[in-house]
Steps between C-alpha positions, in 0.01 A plus 500: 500500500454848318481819657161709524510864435097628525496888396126628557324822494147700625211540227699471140273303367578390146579914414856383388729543173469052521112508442488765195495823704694783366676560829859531650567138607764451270712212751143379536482403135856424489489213740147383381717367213716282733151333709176375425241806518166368599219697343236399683579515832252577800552558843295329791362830618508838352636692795862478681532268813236245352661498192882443617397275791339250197789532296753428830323224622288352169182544695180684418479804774182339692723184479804675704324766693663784333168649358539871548840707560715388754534875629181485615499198687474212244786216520595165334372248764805305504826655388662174425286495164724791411742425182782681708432241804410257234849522383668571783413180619677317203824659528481864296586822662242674466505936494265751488596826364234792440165422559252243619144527565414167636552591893411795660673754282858624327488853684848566451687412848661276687253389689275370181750284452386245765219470265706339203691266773120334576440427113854358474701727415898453612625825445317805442751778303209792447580871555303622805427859595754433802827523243338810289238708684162450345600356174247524193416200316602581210878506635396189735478315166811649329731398851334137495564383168870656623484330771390169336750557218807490759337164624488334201862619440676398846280152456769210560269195400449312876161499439273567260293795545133682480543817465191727485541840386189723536401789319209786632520617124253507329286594769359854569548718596697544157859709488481832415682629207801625627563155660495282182675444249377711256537872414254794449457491153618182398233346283511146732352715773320714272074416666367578143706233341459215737276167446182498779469176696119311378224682679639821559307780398686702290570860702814713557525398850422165408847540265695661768428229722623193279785727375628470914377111436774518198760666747438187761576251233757606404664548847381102564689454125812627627455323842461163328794576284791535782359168663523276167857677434620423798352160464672446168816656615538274792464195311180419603256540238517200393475304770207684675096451419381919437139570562377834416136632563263704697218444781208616241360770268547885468384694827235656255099503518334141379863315562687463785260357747236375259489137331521639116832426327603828528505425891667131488688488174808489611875522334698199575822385343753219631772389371695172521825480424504106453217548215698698253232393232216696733687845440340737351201297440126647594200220655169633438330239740303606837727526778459616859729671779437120721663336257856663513586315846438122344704590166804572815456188630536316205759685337720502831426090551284567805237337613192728522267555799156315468347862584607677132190578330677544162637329178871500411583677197792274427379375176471859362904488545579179398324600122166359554180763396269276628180643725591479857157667638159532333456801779632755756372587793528867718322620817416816671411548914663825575720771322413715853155388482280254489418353163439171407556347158600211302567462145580211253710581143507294254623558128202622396268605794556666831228459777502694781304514836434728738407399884389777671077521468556856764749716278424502120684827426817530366714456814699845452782438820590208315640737188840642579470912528623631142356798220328203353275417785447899549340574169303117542399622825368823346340329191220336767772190541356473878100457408543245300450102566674222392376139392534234756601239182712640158541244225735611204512369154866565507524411133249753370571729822871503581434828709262342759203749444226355383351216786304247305358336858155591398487412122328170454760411249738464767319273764675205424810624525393747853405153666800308387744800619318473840550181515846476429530799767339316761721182496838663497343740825395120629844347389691768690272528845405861371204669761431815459543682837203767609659828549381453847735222531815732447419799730715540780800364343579634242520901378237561229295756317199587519295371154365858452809691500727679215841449526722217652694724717285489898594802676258477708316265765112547312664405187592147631229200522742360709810537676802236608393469886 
């Protein structure tokens, strides 16, 4: 059997040197030419614990009970649908190093790492705040993929291994300048010069925040780097399976924690090494975070769990370019409140419901704190409503901003995306939970609130009794 080396990160999105963005991923690109980069890939849920809990066990969040962030009370129902337990159970060694987000939360000490033992996990190498103080993430990150570097390099074959190597980059808050990379003054860095992520207003602060964006990839860049060196170094690159992607989109306004594709679209590249022919090689086809576990399976020669809710992608590998889904799928319950949605993609259209009849604003605590959100929030951002169904024309409206739901034109094709919505939620048991149902155990936000951070009680709709 191969080895499995999963490298991950928070909120990248597709913002990458891979996808066409005029950014610092340079080792990024590099190795993009060695695997098969999927260009459109979604995940299951556009926010972080839903999102790697459907990747890890190749279930749909209301499928595995991991529908809101696991630091707040949300957990996979049973652990043993875990890929680490998965695995573990046929023979790999399986290591965490860096971060997870599927049980309780990576807070940095020894005693979080009880957490990664009850997904699976055999050996847990990740810096804790015992060994250096309080250390920042941004040096958490740098010591991991040190950490999981040495690993890879003291390996001695007994078994083969999982080895999960976790990233906080690229989530905010963002490194300042005089922890990245770059220089004052050198034009890479230079705000003025820099390419805007879609739907960002276009403001100085605006350019000074995706400038420390820049600063973050780059950091993840070189991160990435020293593990696939010290992969390749200790003989092991070819003989190990490499996945490399992220939970979900940007932490910007109208992405992360919203069902357009600038909230799921996802970067996702794997590489093979027993598919030489697949390197290098691009598959435009519809793919989703669930189906990543069943592609495992079959490329390892295991047999996979009746429970997987997705398609193996071993076909894309083997040379075919044949259509493997007609759609994709992604859900919404909670970011750190309440907020129901479901959305179907297909090629051309995207449908997307909304559940709650009682909150038809924008749901502002579910939109990480940034400059962006500020100058929304002082535009009138709070006042205004939201539809309870979107449908996008995605060939005429790649940008997802004009809802044809209403136009007559469209009717057909409204009913026969609801349609299509409502058996997969009946294929996969989906009910949509009251909020009433949730309060009491688990920690949530209030619907009316601003920012995701509680710091206090009358900010909570409900509390972890």
């Amino acid at each position: 059997m191969k080895n499995i080396l999963y490298i991950h990160t928070h909120d990248t999105g597709r913002f990458t040197s891979v996808y066409g963005k005029n950014v610092p991923t340079p080792h990024l690109k590099e190795f993009a030419k060695e695997a098969v980069v999927f260009r459109n890939a979604f995940c299951a849920s556009p926010t972080c614990s839903p999102s790697r809990g459907a990747l890890l066990t190749g279930r749909y969040p209301h499928e595995n009970g991991l529908q809101g962030l696991a630091h707040r009370g949300f957990s996979i129902k049973n652990p043993g649908e875990h890929l680490a337990s998965f695995l573990k159970a046929n023979g790999f060694e399986t290591v965490l190093c860096g971060v997870q987000h599927e049980e309780k939360n990576y807070d940095y000490t020894e005693a979080s790492k009880k957490y990664s033992k009850h997904l699976g996990y055999e050996r847990d190498l990740s810096y804790t705040k015992e060994e250096a103080g309080v250390p920042d993430r941004i040096k958490a990150d740098e010591e991991n993929a040190q950490r999981a570097a040495r690993y890879l390099r003291a390996y001695e074959g007994e078994r083969p291994f999982f080895l999960s190597y976790g990233m906080f980059h690229t989530h905010r808050p963002y490194p300042a300048q005089e922890e990245g990379a770059g220089k004052k003054g050198d034009p890479e860095w230079n705000p003025d010069e820099i390419e805007l992520p879609g739907g960002v207003y276009d403001t100085g602060e605006a350019r000074e925040d995706t400038a420390g964006l820049y600063r973050s990839l780059q950091l993840f860049d070189e991160n990435f780097h020293t593990v696939i060196k010290a992969l390749k170094e200790s003989g092991l690159y070819d003989n190990t399976i490499i996945i490399s992607t992220t939970d979900h989109g940007l932490a910007n306004p109208f992405a992360k924690c919203t069902l357009t594709d600038a909230g799921i679209g996802i970067s996702l590249m794997i590489r093979m090494p027993d598919y030489p022919d697949s390197h290098g090689k691009w598959y435009n086809g519809l793919v989703s975070h669930v189906d990543v576990f069943p592609t495992l399976c079959e490329a390892e020669g295991l047999k996979p769990p009746e429970y997987l809710s997705g398609v193996s992608l071993m076909p894309v590998f083997a040379g075919s370019r044949e259509t493997l889904r007609e759609d994709v799928f992604a859900e919404i319950n909670f970011h750190t409140a309440y907020e129901p949605a479901r959305c179907i993609r297909t090629e051309r259209y995207k449908y997307i419901r909304y559940y709650d009849n009682d909150w038809k604003k924008y749901n502002m605590t579910n939109c990480d704190d940034s400059c962006l959100k500020d100058f929304l929030v002082k535009a009138g951002w709070r006042e205004k409503e939201k539809a309870q169904e979107w449908l996008f024309d995605l060939y005429f409206d790649p940008g997802e901003k004009d809802n044809m739901a209403q136009r007559p034109e469209y009717q057909e094709i409204i009913a026969e995306m609801r349609r299509r919505l409502e058996e997969w939620r009946k294929a996969t048991g989906d009910r949509i939970m009251t909020a009433k149902e949730y309060m009491g155990h688990y920690k949530l936000n209030r619907k009316d609130g601003l920012s995701p951070t509680v710091t206090r009680a009358e900010q909570l709709e409900s509390a972890i009794r």
